[in-house]
N, C-alpha and C positions, 0 to 999 in steps of 0.2 A: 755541830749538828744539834736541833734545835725539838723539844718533840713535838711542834706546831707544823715543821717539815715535813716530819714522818704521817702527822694527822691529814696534809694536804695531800701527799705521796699516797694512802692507804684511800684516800677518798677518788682519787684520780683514778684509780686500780682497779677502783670498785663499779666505778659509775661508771669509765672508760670513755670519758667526756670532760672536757675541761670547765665549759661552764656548769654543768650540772654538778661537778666536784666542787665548786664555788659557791655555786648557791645551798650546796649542802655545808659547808663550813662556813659560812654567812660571810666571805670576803669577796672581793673584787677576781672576776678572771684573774686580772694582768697579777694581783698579789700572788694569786695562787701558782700564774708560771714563774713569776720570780724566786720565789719560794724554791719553789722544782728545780729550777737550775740552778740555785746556789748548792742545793743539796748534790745534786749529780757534780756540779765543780768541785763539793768538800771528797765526795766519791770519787772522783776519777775517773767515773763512768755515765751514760747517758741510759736513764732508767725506764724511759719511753720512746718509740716507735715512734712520730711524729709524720708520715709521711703518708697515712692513708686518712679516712675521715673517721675513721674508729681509730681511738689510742687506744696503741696492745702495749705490754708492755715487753721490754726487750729480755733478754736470756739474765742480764743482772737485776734488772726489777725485777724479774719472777724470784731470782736467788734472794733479794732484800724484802721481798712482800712480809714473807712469814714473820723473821726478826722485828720486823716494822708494827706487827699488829702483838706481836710478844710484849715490843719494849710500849706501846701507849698501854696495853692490858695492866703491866706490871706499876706502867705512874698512876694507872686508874687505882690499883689493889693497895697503893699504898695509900690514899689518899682516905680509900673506902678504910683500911685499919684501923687510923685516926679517925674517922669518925666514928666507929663501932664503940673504940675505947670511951669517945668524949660524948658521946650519945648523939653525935651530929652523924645523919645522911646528904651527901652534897652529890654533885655530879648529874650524870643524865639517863634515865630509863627511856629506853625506845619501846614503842608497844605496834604490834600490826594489827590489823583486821582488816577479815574479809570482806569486800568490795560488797556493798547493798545488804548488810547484815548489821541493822540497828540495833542493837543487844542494852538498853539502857543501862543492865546492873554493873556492865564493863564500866562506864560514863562515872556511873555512882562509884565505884571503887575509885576510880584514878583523883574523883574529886576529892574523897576521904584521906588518900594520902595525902593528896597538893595541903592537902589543911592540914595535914601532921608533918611535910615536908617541905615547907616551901623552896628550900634551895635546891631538890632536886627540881629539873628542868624534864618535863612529862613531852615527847615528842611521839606523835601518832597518823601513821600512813595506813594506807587502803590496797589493798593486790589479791589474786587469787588464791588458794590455799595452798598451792602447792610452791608458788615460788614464797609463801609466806614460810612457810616450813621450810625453805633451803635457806633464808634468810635467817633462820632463826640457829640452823644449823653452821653456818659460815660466821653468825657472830654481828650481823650484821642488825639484829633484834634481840633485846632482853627476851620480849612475852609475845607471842600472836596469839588471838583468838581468831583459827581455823575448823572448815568444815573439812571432814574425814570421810574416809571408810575406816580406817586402820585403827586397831585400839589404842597402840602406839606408835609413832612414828618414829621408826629406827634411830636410837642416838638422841631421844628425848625424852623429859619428862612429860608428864600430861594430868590434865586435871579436865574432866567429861563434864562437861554443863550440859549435855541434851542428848538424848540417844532415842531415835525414833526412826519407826518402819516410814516406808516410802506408800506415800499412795496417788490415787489417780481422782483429778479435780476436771468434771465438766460441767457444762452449763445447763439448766433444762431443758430439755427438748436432743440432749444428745444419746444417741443408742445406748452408751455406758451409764446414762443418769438412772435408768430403773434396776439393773441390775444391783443384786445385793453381794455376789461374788464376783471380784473381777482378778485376773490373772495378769501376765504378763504377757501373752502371746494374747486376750483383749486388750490392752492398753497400744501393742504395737499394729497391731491390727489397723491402728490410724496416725494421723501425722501426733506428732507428741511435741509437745512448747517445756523445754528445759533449760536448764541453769548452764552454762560452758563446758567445754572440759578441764580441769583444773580446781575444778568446787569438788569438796566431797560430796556431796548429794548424787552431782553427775556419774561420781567413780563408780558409786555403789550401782549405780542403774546400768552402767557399760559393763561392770564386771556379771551383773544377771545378767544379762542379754545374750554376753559371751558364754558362761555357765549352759547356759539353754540351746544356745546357738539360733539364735534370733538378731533379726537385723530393725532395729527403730528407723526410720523417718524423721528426722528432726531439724527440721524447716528454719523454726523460730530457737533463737537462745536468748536469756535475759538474765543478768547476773543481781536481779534483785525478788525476791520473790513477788511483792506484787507486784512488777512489772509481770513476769511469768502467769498470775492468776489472772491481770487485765486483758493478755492477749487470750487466755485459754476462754474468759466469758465472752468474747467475739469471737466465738467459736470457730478462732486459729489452729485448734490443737488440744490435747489432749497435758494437759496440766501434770507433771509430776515432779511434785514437790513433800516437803516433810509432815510429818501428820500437825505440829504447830503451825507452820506455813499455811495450810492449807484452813484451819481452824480459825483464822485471821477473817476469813472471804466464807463463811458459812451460808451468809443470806446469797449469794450467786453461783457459790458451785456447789455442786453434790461432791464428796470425797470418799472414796472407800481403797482401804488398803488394800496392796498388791499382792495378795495372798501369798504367793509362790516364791517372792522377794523377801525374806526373812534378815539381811543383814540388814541392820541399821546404817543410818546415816550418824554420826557424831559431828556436835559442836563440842569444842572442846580449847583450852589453855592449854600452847605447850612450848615448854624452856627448855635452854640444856644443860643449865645447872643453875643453885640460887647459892651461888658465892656471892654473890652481888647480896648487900645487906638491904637495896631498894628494892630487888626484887622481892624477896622474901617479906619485904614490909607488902608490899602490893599485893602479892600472893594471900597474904592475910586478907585484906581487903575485899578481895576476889570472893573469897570462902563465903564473908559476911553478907556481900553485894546478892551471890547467888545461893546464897542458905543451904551450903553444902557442909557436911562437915568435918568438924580436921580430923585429921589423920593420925593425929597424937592422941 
């Protein structure tokens, strides 16, 4: 048993797809089933389900999953010891962020490290914040920078880069552009252009509405903010976005906070632990990127 086997095993389990397990361990399909079943023949048992178009895995993959992400964790932690000792970091940091959320100072940290680490290997995907956060929680992500409601999300650390009320973005000429107070039961009054469900931005506006008991209209979704300001100036919809977001698009829409929507929305770093000596390097980084300060 090989731990390349158990890396192609854990990735097959994950993605539940044989070519997409492949091209996440950068080998050929065919390597990756040969792989597989040398491993199940050293096992004595068949670890995948092969007969529908989703690979499940069967009752002894489920049993082997666990020990399989133990025993690569424990070749990762030995490798990370030796390097603590010898002052090398080697290995790979995963990082997520949320889909349409350019955050430059993220960009600036990871290049900071790449310059003080070249042998770690910096890999970075794009998804909504909530499976970013199960991802991070399953192991399956060093670091995501997610949007929230939550101050923290159960079973994580976090570090808050933006906390800001929600407000309402239209274009001139729309009935909410003269008002100077606008509530929540105005903003739904009309169709409203939002982010998906799955962003935190959205959470916090579904949890008001529920809180009130109000029901939105939300026609249009766009998981990038200025796509969201673009449709709301062609006066698609009523624009609800972060007071930054919104601050972006000043010469076209008028924006005024949701008075009665007091919970912020959070951008935010969050891990589940920094055993990892790259993460912790990066973490630094983070702090300097976005002028936040340490905690020490």
């Amino acid at each position: 048993m090989e731990l390349r086997q158990l890396e192609y095993f854990v990735a097959v389990a994950e993605e539940r797809n044989f070519t997409r397990a492949a091209e996440r361990v950068h080998i050929s399909q065919s390597g990756v089933s040969a792989q597989i079943r040398q491993l199940e023949r050293e096992l004595g048992a068949e670890l995948f389900d092969r007969s529908t178009r989703a690979v499940t895995l069967t009752v002894a993959g489920e049993a082997a999953l666990g020990p399989a992400r133990a025993a690569l964790a424990a070749a990762e932690a030995v490798g990370q010891a030796v390097g603590e000792v010898t002052g090398l970091i080697r290995g790979r940091l995963t990082v997520g962020m949320v889909t349409g959320c350019t955050v430059t100072p993220l960009f600036d940290a990871l290049a900071a490290f790449h310059r003080e680490r070249p042998g770690v290997e910096i890999a970075l995907a794009e998804d909504n914040s909530e499976r970013l956060v199960e991802a991070v929680r399953a192991g399956g992500l060093d670091l995501a920078l997610v949007g929230t409601a939550d101050a923290v999300p159960d079973g994580l650390d976090r570090l808050t880069i933006v906390s800001e009320r929600l407000v309402a973005a239209v274009p001139a000429g729309h009935p909410l552009a003269g008002r100077r107070r606008i509530t929540l039961d105005d903003v739904v009054a009309h169709p409203v252009v939002c982010m998906p469900v799955g962003t935190g931005l959205r959470t916090v506006f579904d949890r008001a509405c529920a809180a009130r008991g109000v029901r939105a209209s939300i026609p249009l979704e766009a998981g990038a903010a200025d796509a969201v300001a673009g449709l709301a100036v062609r006066g698609l919809g009523v624009a609800v976005l972060s007071e930054s977001m919104a601050a972006g698009h000043a010469e076209r829409l008028t924006a005024r906070t949701i008075v009665d929507v007091e919970a912020p929305a959070l951008l935010a770093l969050v891990w589940r632990s920094a055993h990892n000596p790259a993460l912790r390097e990066v973490l630094v980084h983070c702090r300097e990127a976005f002028d936040l300060p340490d905690p020490a």
